[in-house]
C-alpha positions as CSV (number, residue, x, y, z in Angstrom):
1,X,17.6,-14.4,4.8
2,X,18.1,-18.5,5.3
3,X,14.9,-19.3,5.6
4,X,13.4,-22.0,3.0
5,X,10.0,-21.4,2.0
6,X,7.4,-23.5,-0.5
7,X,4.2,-22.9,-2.7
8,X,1.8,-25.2,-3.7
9,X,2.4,-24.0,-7.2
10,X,5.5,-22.7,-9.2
11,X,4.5,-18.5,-9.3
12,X,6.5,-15.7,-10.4
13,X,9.0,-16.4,-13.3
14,X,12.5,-14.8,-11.9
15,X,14.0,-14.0,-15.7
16,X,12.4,-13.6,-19.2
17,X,13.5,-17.1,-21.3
18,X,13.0,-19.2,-18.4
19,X,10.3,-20.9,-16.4
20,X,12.4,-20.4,-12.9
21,X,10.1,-19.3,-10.1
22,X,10.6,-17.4,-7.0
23,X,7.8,-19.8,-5.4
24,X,8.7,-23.5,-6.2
25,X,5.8,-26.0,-5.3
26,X,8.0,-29.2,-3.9
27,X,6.2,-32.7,-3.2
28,X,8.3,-33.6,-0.3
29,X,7.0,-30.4,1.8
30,X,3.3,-30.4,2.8
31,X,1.7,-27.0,4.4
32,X,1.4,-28.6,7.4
33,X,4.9,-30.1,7.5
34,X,6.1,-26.0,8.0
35,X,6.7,-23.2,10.7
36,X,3.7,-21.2,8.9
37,X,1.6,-21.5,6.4
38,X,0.3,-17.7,4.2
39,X,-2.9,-17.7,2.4
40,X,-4.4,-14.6,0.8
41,X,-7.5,-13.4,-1.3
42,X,-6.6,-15.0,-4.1
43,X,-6.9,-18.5,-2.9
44,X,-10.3,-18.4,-1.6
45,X,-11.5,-16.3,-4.8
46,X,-10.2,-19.4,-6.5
47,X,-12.8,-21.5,-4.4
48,X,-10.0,-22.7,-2.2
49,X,-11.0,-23.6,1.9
50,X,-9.3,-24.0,4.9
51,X,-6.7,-27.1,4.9
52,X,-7.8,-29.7,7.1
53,X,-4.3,-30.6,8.2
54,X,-3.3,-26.8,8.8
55,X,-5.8,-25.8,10.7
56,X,-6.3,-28.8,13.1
57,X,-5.9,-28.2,16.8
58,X,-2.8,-30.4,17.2
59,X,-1.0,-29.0,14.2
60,X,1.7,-26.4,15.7
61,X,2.2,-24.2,12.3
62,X,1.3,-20.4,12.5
63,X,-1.5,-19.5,9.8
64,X,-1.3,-16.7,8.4
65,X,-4.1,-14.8,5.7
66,X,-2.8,-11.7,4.0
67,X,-5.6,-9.5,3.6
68,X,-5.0,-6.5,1.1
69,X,-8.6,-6.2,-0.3
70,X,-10.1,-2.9,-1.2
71,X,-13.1,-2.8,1.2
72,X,-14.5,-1.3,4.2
73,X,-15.3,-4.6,5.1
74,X,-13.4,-7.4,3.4
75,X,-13.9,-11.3,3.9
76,X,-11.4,-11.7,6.9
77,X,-14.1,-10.0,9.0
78,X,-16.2,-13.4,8.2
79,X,-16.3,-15.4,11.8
80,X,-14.9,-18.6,10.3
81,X,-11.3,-16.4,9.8
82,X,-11.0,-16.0,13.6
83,X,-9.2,-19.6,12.7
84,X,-6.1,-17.8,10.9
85,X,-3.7,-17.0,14.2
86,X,-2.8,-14.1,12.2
87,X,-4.1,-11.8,9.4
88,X,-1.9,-9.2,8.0
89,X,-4.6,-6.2,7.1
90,X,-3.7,-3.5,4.9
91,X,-5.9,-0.1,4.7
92,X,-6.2,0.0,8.9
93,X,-7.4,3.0,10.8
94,X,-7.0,3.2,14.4
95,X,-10.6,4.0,14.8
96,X,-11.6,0.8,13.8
97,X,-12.4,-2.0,15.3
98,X,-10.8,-5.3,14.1
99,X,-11.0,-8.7,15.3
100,X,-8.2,-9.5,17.9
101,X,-6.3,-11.7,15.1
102,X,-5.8,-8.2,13.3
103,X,-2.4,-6.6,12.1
104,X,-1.6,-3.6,10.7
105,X,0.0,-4.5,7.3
106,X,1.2,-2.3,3.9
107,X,1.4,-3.2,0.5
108,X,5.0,-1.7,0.6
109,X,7.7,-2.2,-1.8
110,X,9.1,-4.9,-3.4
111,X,12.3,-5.5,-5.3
112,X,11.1,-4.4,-8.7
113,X,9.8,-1.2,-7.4
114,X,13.0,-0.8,-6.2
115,X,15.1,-1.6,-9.4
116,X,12.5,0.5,-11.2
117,X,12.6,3.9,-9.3
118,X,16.4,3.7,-9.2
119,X,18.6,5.3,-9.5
120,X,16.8,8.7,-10.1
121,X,17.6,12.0,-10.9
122,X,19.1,14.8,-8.5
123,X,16.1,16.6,-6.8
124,X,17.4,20.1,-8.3
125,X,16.8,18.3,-12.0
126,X,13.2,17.3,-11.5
127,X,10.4,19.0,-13.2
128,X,9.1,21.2,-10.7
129,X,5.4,19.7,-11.0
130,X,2.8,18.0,-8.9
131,X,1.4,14.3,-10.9
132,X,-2.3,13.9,-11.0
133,X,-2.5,11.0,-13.2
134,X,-5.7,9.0,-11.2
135,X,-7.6,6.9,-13.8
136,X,-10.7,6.3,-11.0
137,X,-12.3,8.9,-9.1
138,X,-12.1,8.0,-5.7
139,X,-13.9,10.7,-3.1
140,X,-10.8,11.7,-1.5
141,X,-9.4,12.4,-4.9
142,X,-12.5,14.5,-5.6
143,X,-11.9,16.0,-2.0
144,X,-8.2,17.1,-3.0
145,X,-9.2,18.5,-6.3
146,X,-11.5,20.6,-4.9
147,X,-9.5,21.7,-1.6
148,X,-6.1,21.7,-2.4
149,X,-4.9,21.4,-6.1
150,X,-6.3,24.2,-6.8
151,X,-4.8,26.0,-4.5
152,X,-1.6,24.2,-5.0
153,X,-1.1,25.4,-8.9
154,X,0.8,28.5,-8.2
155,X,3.3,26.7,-6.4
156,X,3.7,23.9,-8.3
157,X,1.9,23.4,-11.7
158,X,0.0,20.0,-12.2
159,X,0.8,17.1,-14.7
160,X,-2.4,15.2,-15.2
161,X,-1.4,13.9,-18.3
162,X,-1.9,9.7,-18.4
163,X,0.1,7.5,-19.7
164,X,-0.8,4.6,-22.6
165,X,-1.3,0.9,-21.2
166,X,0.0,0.4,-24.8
167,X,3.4,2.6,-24.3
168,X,6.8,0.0,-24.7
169,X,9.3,3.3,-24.9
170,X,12.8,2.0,-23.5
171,X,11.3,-1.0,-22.3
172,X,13.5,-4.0,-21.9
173,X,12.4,-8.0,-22.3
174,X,12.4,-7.8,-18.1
175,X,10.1,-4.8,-18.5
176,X,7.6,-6.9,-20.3
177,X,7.9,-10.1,-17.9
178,X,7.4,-7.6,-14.5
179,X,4.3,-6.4,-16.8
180,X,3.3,-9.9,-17.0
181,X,4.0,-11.0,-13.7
182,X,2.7,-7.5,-11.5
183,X,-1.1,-8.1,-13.2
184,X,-0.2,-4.9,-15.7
185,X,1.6,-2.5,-12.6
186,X,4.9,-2.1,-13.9
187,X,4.7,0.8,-16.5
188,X,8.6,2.2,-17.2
189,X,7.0,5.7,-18.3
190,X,5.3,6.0,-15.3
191,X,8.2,5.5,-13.2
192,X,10.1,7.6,-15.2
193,X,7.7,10.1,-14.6
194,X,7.6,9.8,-11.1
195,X,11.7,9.8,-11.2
196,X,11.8,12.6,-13.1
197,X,8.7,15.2,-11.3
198,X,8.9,17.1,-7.8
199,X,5.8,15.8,-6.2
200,X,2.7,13.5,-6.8
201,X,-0.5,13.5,-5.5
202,X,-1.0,9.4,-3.7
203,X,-4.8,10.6,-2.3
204,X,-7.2,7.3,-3.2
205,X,-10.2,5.4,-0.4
206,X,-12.5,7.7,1.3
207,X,-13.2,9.6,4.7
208,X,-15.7,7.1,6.6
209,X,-18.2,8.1,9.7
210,X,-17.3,6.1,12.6
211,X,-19.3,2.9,12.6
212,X,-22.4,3.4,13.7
213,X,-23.7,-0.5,13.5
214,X,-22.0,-3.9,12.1
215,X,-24.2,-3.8,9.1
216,X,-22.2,-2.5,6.1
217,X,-25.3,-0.7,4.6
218,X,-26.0,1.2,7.1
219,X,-22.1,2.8,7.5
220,X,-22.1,3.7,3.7
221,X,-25.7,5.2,4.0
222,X,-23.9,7.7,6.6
223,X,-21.2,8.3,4.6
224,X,-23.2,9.6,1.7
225,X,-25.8,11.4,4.5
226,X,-22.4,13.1,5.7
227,X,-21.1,13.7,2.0
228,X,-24.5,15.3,1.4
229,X,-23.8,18.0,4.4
230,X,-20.6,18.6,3.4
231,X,-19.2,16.6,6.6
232,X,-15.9,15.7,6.7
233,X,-15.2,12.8,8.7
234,X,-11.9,11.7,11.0
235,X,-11.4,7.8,9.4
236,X,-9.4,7.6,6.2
237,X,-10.7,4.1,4.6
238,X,-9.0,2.0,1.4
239,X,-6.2,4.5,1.7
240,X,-3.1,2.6,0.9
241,X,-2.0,2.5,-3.0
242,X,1.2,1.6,-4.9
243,X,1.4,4.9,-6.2
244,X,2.3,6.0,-2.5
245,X,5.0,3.7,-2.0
246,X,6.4,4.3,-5.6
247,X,6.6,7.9,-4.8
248,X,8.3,7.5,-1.9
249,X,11.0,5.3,-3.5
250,X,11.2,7.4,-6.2
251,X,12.4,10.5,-4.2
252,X,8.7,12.2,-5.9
253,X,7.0,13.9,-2.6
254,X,4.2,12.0,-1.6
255,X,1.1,13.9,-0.5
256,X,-1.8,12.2,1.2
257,X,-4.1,12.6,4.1
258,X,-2.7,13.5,7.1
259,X,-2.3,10.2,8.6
260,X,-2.4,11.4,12.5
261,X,-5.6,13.2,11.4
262,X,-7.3,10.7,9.7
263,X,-6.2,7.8,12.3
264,X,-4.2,5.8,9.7
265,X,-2.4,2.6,11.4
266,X,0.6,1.1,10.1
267,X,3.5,-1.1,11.5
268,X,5.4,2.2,11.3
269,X,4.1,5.0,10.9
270,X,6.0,8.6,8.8
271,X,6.4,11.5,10.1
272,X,4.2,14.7,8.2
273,X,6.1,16.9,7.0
274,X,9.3,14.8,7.4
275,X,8.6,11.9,5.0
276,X,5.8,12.7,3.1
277,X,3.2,15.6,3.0
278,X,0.2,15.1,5.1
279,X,-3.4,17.5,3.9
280,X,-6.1,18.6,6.3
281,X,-8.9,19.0,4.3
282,X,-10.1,21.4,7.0
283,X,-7.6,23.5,7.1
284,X,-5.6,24.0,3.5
285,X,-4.3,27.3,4.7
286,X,-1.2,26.5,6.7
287,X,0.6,24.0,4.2
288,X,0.6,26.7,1.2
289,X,2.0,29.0,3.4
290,X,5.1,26.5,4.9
291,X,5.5,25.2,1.4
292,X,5.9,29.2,0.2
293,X,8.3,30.1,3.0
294,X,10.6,27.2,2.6
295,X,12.0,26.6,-0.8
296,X,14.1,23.7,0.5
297,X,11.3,21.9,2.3
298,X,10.6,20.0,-0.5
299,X,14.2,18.7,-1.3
300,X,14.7,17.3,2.1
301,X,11.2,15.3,2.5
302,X,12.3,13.4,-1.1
303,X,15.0,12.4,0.6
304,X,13.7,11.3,4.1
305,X,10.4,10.0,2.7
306,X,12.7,8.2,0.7
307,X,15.5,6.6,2.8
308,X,12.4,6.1,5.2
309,X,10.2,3.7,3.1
310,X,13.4,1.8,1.6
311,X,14.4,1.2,5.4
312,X,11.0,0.1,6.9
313,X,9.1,-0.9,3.9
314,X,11.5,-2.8,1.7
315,X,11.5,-6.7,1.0
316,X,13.9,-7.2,3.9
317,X,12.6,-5.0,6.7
318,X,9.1,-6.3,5.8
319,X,10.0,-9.6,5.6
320,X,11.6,-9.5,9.4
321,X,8.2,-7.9,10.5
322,X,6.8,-10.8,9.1
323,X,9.1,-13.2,10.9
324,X,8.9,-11.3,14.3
325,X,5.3,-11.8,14.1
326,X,5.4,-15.2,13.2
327,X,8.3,-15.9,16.1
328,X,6.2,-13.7,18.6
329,X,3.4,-15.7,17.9
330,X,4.7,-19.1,18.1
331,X,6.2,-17.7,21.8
332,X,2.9,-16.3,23.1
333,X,0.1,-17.6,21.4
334,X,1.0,-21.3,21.4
């Protein structure tokens, strides 16, 4: 898109047999010599602090912490990040409150996802089967086992078989590199599976109570008082995955918690029914009976829910979000 960027270390290797990197530490560019400067998790985890130089009142750069921590409460709640200008925040609810520096963020897809669920098969030729391949048992997983799978089955049989860590079949030498480089994400069999199967359930986090005090401890003791009751609750928490967004691409119907329901926030948001399918876990009834009346229903949500995420969620829309916010900041906030 034009616009030079730097690391302060040489990260992602672009091509197996070479040390190229996307991110290319340079010596002649220092953070605060830039428009903005990104940090994320990883840095602090590493014992990394906040740059003198970057974040010093007469420095004019735009600092920005990416925040896509699993968490109800994750370290950008910590008073000493009200010094980021911006922190991009993935897993946000509308019925949350967040720190005024807050936006709504997305893990989203990125250019190997999208070389690896394409092209895929025509819809017609899928496997007409729902994957439930979780390896951890998240509550809202336990919540859609219970409430809807098995309800589901007589429309569409379910595939929970899992597949081997240790599986190479087809894989290439640029397979084995995106393993490398993704932290163990990029499975071909996977996304052949996902290429190849009708639908797939993306459910992970949990329903939350509405915060009842600032003390973490006391909002997970009334989630498990509500659990106990059998209490279903309006705030879907930890809900984004990469399984959602590899769905999507893949043309695989999504299904997920309703996000209007369950107050999910993103920069923009689907449409149930439309671009993925949405569950209210109060009321099951109504989505067997549209998916039994409509036998194309299915066809043309893999196809919106598809051109939809590769149009709002792909390195290129997401990366003129990020520069919008970084230009809208630089205009307002300074």
């Amino acid at each position: 898109m034009g616009v030079p960027f730097y690391s302060n270390t040489n990260y992602w290797r672009i091509r197996p047999n070479s040390e190229e990197t996307l991110f290319v530490q340079s010596d002649k560019v220092k953070p605060e010599d830039c428009s903005a400067v990104v940090m994320s998790s990883p840095w602090f985890d590493d014992g990394g602090g906040f740059p003198d130089k970057v974040f010093d009142r007469g420095n004019r750069c735009v600092t920005v912490y990416v925040d896509f921590s699993d968490g109800i409460r994750t370290r950008s709640w910590d008073r000493e990040f009200r010094r980021f200008d911006i922190i991009l925040k993935c897993h946000c609810n509308r019925l949350t409150s967040y720190p005024d520096n807050f936006r709504p963020w997305a893990f989203g897809l990125s250019n190997r996802i999208l070389r690896a669920t394409d092209p895929g098969p025509d819809f017609m030729d899928r496997k007409p089967v729902m994957l439930v391949n979780y390896r951890h048992p998240h509550p809202t997983r336990k919540l859609a086992k219970a409430r809807l799978l098995n309800r589901i089955r007589s429309l569409l049989p379910i595939d929970e078989s899992v597949e081997l860590f240790d599986d190479r079949t087809g894989e290439t030498d640029d397979d084995r590199l995106q393993w490398e480089m993704s932290g163990r994400r990029h499975h071909p069999p996977y996304y052949r599976k996902l290429q190849e199967s009708v639908a797939c359930a993306c459910f992970g986090g949990l329903l939350m109570p509405l915060e009842p005090s600032d003390k973490e401890r006391y909002k997970l003791a009334a989630y498990r008082f509500a659990r106990r009751l059998g209490l279903l609750t309006p705030r879907a928490v930890q809900w984004d995955s990469w399984r959602f967004w590899e769905a999507l691409s893949a043309g695989c119907v999504a299904f997920h918690v309703d996000f209007d329901k369950y107050k999910v926030s993103l920069p923009v948001m689907p449409e149930n029914w439309k671009h993925y399918v949405g569950v209210d876990f109060d009321n099951v009834e109504p989505l067997i009976t549209r998916l039994s009346a409509d036998s194309s229903l299915l066809a043309r949500i893999s196809s919106e829910g598809r051109a939809w995420a590769r149009a709002n969620y792909g390195p290129v829309p997401t990366a003129q979000r990020f520069l919008d916010l970084v230009a809208e900041f630089r205009h307002v906030g300074r």
